[in-house]
Structure formats: structure tokens, C-alpha cells
C-alpha positions, 0 to 999 in steps of 0.5 A, a space after each residue: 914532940 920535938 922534930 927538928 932542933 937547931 941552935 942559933 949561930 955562935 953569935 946568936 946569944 943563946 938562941 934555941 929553935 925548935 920544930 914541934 909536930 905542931 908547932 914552931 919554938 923560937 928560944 931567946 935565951 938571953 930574956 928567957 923568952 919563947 915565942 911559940 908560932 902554931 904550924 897554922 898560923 905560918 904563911 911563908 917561911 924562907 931563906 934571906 941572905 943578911 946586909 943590903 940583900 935585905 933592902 934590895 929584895 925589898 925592891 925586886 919584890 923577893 921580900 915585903 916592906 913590913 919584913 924588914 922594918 916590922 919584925 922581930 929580929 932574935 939575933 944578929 940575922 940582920 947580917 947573916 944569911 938567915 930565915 924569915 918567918 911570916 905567920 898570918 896574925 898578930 901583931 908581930 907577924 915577922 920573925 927573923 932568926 938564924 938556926 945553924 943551918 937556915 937551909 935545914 930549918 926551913 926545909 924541916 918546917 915545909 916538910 911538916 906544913 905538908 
């Protein structure tokens, strides 16, 4: 069952994400791809702004290393205010994506990991 809905920012090409009940659909429309993160499997899940913010957090200890130059970026995030997803295994464990309002994405997936 779908919770919460959100697609990507107009230049995100296409993106879809979607909070199940129990877990998370990250849509990229131009591959036709989904990537599906079980609820579980979620470590930390945040709001990041884009640009030098990105390096900089890097060096207050906001954000890790890995963050930045081992993720999955599925649209422009890189340059927007966007959400940082951490899950707890595999291989790509970063995921970085920008829902229309990052705020309430981030805020709707908390509530359902409570």
C-alpha cells in the first residue's frame, strides 16, 4: 500500500518516490528502473542542501565521505536542496534524490519508521 507519493522536481527526468507501508520505491523513469529499500533496512534518511554544501558538511561531520562520492545520485540532487538516503547494507547503501518537497518525503518516511 502506497503512503506518501511524490514525484521528482521538474528537472528530475521523470523520477518517482514512493513510501510504502513497508518499504521505500525510488523510480527512475528515464532507465525504467526502481530501486526498492526495505523500511528495515533504512539507517538514516535526511535533508541536505546541494552545491558546496555538500563538501563542507563532509568536514563538520554533518554528512560522511562515502555520501558524497559513493552514492546513487537519481537526478540533479547534487545541486538542490535534496534527501540523502542511508540504508544499512549492500552495496550502494547511498541514495541521494529530490522528491518535490524533500522536507515532506523525509518527514513521512520518520513517521513510518516509528
Amino acid at each position: 500500500m502506497r503512503v506518501y507519493v511524490s514525484r521528482g522536481w521538474k528537472g528530475s527526468l521523470g523520477q518517482e518516490y514512493r513510501l510504502c507501508s513497508d518499504h521505500i520505491e525510488l523510480r527512475f523513469g528515464l532507465l525504467l528502473k526502481t530501486y526498492t529499500i526495505p523500511l528495515t533496512d533504512v539507517e538514516r534518511i535526511q535533508v541536505v542542501d546541494g552545491g558546496l554544501a555538500l563538501i563542507t558538511d563532509v568536514f563538520r561531520g554533518a554528512t560522511s565521505f562515502m555520501s558524497i562520492f559513493w552514492v546513487l545520485v537519481l537526478d540533479t540532487a547534487a545541486f538542490r536542496r535534496h534527501v540523502l538516503l542511508e540504508t544499512r547494507s549492500g552495496s550502494l547503501r547511498f541514495f541521494r534524490f529530490t522528491p518535490e518537497n524533500p522536507e515532506a518525503f523525509v518527514a513521512a518516511v520518520e513517521s513510518a519508521l516509528s
